[in-house]
N, C-alpha and C positions, 0 to 999 in steps of 0.2 A: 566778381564777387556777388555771392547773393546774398539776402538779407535774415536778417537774425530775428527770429519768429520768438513774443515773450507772450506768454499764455496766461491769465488769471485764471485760478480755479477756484471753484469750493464744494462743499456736497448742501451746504445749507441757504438759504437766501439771509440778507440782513445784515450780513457781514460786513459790507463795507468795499467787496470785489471791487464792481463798476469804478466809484470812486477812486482806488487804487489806481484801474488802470487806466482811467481819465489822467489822474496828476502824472504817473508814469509818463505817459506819453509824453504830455505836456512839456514835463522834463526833456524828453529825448529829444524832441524836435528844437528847443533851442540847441543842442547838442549836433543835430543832423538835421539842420534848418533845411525844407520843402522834403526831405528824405525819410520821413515818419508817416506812420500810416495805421489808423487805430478802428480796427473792424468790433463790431456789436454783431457774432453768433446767435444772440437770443431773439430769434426772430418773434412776434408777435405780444413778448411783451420787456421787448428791451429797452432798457432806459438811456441808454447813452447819447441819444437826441437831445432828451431832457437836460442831460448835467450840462453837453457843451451848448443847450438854449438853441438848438436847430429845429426848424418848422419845414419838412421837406417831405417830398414825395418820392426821392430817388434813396435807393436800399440796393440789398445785399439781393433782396429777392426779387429784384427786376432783374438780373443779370441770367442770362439763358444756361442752361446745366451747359452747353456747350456749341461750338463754331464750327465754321469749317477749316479757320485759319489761325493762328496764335493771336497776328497782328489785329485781325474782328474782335477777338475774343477781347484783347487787352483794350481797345477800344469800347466793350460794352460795359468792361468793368470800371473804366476812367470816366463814363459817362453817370457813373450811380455816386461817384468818390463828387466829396465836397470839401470844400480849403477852405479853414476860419481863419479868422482876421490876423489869429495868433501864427499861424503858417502852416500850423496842424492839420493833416488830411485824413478827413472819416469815411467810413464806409458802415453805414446805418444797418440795422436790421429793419425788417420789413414790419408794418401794421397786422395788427392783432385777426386780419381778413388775409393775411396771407400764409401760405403752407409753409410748414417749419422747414428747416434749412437740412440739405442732407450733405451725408459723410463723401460723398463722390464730386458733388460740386464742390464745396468747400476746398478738397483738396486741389481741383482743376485751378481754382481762384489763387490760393498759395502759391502754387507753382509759378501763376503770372506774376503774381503785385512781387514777389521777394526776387525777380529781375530790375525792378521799379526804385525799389524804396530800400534803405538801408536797415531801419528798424518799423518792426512790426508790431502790435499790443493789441493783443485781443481779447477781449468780455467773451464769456461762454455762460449756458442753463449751467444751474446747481445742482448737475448730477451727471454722472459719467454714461453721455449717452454716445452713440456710434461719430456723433461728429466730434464729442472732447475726445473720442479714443484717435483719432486720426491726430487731432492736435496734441497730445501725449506723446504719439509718433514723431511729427514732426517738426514741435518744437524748439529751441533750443535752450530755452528756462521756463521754467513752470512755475508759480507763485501759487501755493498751496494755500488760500486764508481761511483763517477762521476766527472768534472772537473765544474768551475767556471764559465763557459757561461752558459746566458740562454737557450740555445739548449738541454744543457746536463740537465739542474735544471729540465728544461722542461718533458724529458723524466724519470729523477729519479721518479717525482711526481707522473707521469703516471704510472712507474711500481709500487711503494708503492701501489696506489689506485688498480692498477688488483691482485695485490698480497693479497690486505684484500677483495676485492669481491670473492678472491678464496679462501678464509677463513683458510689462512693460519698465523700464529701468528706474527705480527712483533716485537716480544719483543727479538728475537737469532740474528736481523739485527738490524745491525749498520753501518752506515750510512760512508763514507769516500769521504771528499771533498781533491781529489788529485791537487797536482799544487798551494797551496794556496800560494797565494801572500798577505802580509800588506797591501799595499798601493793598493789592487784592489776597485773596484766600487762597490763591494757587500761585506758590513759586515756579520758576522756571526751572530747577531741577525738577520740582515734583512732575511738571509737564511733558519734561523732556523723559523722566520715567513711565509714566504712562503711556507713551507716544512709543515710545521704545526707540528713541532717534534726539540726535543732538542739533 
């Protein structure tokens, strides 16, 4: 079996992603206690160091685009993975001096760590660049977030629509309106009207 890749996305920052896929995790690995594994995409100015309180030097972008051997390989990638106390195992993005992460290693590293680990959650940039399109691919659930202004509605819609021009499936994305308030100005018919999707 190999493991089951959950992807955060969004098109706006401020939303609440990270967070999400911090407690996600969180969640899963009591679930699949040492078998969870929660990578940070957003190299250079990722936060997920920050939320689980890690002070480290070892990332996503010390791992070499590639090996001579599967077994080196998964070894350089095991060397950058950090295990918190909680049993949760991260694999950090890189400092704000390092070059952003591309769509070909990214995929090289999926294909190792999902032999590894049972479940996977990953932070991605707030916009559909060449590496959220590989994880769009290769996925197995995608968590669409956004919050309740029209700002954010605005850009979720935008991303669905470039997402099906790029003829990628939207049936693995599901859709997450974070922050929701009762008593706000936009019901969730209205939303699910505008969105054109239930």
């Amino acid at each position: 079996n190999t493991g089951r890749i959950t992807t955060f996305l969004s098109t706006k920052g401020g939303v609440g992603k990270s967070v999400l896929a911090v407690n996600s995790a969180l969640l899963l690995e009591k679930e699949f206690p040492g078998k969870t594994l929660l990578i940070d995409t957003v190299t250079r100015f990722g936060s997920i160091d920050i939320l689980v309180d890690l002070n480290n030097k070892r990332s996503i972008a010390m791992i070499p685009q590639s090996v001579e051997s599967q077994e080196t390989y998964w070894q350089e990638i095991s060397d950058n993975i950090i295990k918190l106390p909680s049993g949760l195992h991260v694999l950090c993005a890189g400092d704000r001096n390092e070059e952003p992460l591309n769509a070909l290693k990214l995929r090289s590293i999926l294909n190792a760590v999902k032999e590894k680990y049972e479940q996977i959650v990953i932070d991605t940039e707030s916009h559909l660049n060449d590496v959220n399109q590989v994880l769009l691919d290769i996925s197995d659930l995608v968590f669409f977030v956004s919050t309740l202004d029209l700002s954010s509605l605005k850009n979720l819609q935008a991303g669905l629509d470039s997402i099906k021009s790029l003829y990628f499936s939207t049936d693995k994305i599901k859709i997450v309106l974070n922050r929701f308030e009762k008593d706000s100005e936009l019901t969730i018919a209205e939303i699910e009207k505008y969105l054109k999707c239930k």
